[in-house]
C-alpha positions in Angstrom: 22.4 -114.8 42.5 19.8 -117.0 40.1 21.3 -115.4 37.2 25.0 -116.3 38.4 23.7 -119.6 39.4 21.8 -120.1 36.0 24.9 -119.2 34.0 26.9 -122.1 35.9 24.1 -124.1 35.1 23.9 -125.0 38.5 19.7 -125.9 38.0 17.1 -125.7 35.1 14.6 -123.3 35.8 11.8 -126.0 36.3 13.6 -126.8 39.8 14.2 -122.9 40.4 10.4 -121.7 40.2 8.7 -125.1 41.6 10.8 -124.3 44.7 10.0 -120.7 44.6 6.2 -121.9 44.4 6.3 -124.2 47.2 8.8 -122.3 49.7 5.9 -119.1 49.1 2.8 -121.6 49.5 2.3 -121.0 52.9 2.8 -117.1 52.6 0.5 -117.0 50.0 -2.1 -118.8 51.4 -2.2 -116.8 54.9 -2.9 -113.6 53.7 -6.3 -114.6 51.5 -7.2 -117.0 54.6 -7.1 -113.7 57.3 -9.0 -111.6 55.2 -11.5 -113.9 54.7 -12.0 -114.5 58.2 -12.3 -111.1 59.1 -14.9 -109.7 56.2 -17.0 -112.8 55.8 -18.6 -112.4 59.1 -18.4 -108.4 58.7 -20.1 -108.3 56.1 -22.9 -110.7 57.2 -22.7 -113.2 54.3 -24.4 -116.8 54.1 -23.6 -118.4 58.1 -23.5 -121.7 56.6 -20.4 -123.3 57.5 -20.1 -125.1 54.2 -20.6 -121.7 52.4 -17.7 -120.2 54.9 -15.4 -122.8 53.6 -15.9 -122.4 50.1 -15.5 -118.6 49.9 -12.2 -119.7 51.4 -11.5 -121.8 49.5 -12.6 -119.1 46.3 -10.4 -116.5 48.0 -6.9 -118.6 47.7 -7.3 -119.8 44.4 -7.7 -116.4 43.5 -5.0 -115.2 45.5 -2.6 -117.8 43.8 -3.7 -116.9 40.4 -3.1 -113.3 40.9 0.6 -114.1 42.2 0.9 -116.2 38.9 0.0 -113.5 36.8 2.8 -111.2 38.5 5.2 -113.7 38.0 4.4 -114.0 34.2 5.3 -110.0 34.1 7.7 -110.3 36.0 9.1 -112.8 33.8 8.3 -111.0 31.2 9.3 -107.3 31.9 12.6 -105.9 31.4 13.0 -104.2 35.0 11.6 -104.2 37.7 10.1 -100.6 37.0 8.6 -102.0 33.8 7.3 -104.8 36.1 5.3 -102.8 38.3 4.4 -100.2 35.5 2.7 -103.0 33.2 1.2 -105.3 36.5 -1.8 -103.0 37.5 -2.7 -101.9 33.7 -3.1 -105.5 33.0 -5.1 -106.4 36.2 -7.3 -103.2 35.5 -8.4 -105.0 32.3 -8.9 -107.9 34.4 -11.2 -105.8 36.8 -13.3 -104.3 34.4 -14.4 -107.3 32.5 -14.6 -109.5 35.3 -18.8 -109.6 35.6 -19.2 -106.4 38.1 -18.9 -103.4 35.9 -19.7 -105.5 32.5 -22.4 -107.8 32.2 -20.8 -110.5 29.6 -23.9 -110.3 27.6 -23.2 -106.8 27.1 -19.7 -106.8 25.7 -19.3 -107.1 21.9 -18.9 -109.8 20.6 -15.5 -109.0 19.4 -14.4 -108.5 23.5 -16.5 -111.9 24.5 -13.1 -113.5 25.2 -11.7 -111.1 27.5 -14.2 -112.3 30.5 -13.4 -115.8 30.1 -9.4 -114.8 30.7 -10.6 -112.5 33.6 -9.4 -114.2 36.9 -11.2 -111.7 38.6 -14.7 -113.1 36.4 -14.7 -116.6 37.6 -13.8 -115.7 41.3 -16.4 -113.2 41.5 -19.1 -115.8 39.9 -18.0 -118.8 41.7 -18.2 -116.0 45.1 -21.6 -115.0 44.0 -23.2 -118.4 43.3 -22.1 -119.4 47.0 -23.3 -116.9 48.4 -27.1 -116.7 46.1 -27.8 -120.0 45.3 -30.9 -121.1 47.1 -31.9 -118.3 48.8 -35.2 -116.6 48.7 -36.0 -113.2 49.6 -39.1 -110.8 49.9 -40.7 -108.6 47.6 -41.5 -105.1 47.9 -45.2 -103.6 48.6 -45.4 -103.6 44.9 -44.4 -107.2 44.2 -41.0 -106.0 42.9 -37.5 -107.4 43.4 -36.0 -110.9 43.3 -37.5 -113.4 44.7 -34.4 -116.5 44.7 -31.0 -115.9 44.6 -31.7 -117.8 41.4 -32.6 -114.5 39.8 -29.9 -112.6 40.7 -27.7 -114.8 39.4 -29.2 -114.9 35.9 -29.3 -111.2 36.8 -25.6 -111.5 36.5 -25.6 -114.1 33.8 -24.1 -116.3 36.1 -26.8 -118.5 36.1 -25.8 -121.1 33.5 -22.8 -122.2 35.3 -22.0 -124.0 38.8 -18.9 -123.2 41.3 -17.3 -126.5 40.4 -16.8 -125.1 36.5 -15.7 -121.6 38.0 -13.0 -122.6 39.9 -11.3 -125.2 37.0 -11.6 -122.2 35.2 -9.9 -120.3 37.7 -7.4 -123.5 38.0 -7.0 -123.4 33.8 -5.9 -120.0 34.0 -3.5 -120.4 37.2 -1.8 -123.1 35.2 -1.4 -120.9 32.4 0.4 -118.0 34.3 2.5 -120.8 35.5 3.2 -122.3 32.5 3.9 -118.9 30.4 6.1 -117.6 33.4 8.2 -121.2 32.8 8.4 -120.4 29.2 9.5 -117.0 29.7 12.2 -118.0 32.1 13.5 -120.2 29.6 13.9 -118.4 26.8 15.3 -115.2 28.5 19.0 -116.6 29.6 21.1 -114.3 31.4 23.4 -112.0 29.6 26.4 -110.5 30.4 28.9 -108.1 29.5 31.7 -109.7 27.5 35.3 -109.9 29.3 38.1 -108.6 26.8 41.3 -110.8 26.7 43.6 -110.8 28.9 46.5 -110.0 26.6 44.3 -107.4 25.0 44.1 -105.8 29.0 47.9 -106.2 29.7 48.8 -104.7 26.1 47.3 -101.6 26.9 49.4 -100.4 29.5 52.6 -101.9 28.3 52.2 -99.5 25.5 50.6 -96.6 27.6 54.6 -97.2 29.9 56.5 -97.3 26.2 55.0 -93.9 25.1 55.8 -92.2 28.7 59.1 -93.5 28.6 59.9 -92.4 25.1 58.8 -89.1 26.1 60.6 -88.7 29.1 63.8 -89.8 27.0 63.2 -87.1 24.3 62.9 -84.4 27.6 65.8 -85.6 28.9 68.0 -85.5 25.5 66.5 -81.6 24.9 67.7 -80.7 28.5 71.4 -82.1 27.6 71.6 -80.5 24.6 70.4 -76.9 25.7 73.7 -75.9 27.8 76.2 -77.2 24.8 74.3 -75.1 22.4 74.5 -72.3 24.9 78.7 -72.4 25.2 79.4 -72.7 21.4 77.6 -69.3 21.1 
């Protein structure tokens, strides 16, 4: 239907995907909302009301930037098939360098710019600076551990950073998706089978009715003649 719609050029695709965007807001934001509310006090994280709001808060920007990345391959892959095919590969990368299996300090430097595209990265920092910052905890028997969440955080080199700077990076990257899936859109116009003419169509079996009737007059002449040639012998 877009495509048939597109082809008319009944709208641009700047109308098309900011309706898509804003009829699916309040689906997207309902599923990130009741998980939230069912693992944060699960899991016993930080009672704080103000904490509870933010990891919210985290959760649906992440959940929005995900979607935007699916619509970019969406956009981008051929098929459907292809779509769902190249989706999880690319989150996978995603997953790995985003701060919990690969400390940023760690990767090569040639990698370094992977975690700062991660989604996953700055929603998992900006989770675990809500969650650590100002809390102190107690030491073993033999005066190891962490004492401040402080630690853990640098821990997790996340310590150089602040949840305000995490989530416009989680926002510059959500704009992105958005604004690659636009481009996308754009440049892939709808294509179609050409229609052949329509005297090219009729011509066809005009001549197809010539040929049978030339051969049924050629039958019809060899049946005649077959009796006089009989009689004269």
């Amino acid at each position: 239907i877009v495509n048939r719609e597109r082809t008319r050029k009944a709208y641009n695709v700047l109308p098309y995907l900011s309706a898509k965007l804003l009829a699916e807001l309040p689906v997207s934001c309902i599923f990130p909302l009741v998980f939230g509310f069912m693992v944060y006090p699960i899991t016993g994280l930080n009672p704080k009301p103000i904490r509870f709001a933010r990891f919210l808060g985290i959760l649906t920007l992440e959940s929005f930037t995900a979607a935007a990345l699916g619509l970019a391959v969406g956009a981008a892959a051929p098929n459907a098939d292809a779509a769902v095919a190249i989706g999880p590969a690319v989150m996978l990368v995603w997953i790995i360098f985003g701060g919990y299996y690969a400390n940023s300090e760690n990767i090569p430097s040639a990698l370094r710019w992977l975690p700062r595209c991660s989604l996953i990265k700055h929603a998992f920092e900006a989770l675990c600076i809500n969650e650590f910052a100002g809390l102190e905890f107690q030491l073993d028997e033999g005066g190891r551990g962490m004492a401040t969440g402080e630690d853990v955080l640098s821990w997790l080199s996340f310590g150089h950073t602040s949840i305000r700077k995490t989530l416009r990076s989680e926002a510059r990257i959500l704009g992105f998706y958005y604004w690659l899936t636009y481009c996308i859109l754009r440049a892939g116009k709808p294509k179609f089978q050409q229609v052949e003419a329509a005297a090219a169509v009729q011509e066809a079996p005009a001549a197809a009715a010539v040929g049978k009737a030339g051969e049924e007059d050629d039958a019809a002449t060899a049946a005649a003649t077959e009796p006089v040639l009989a009689g004269s012998s």
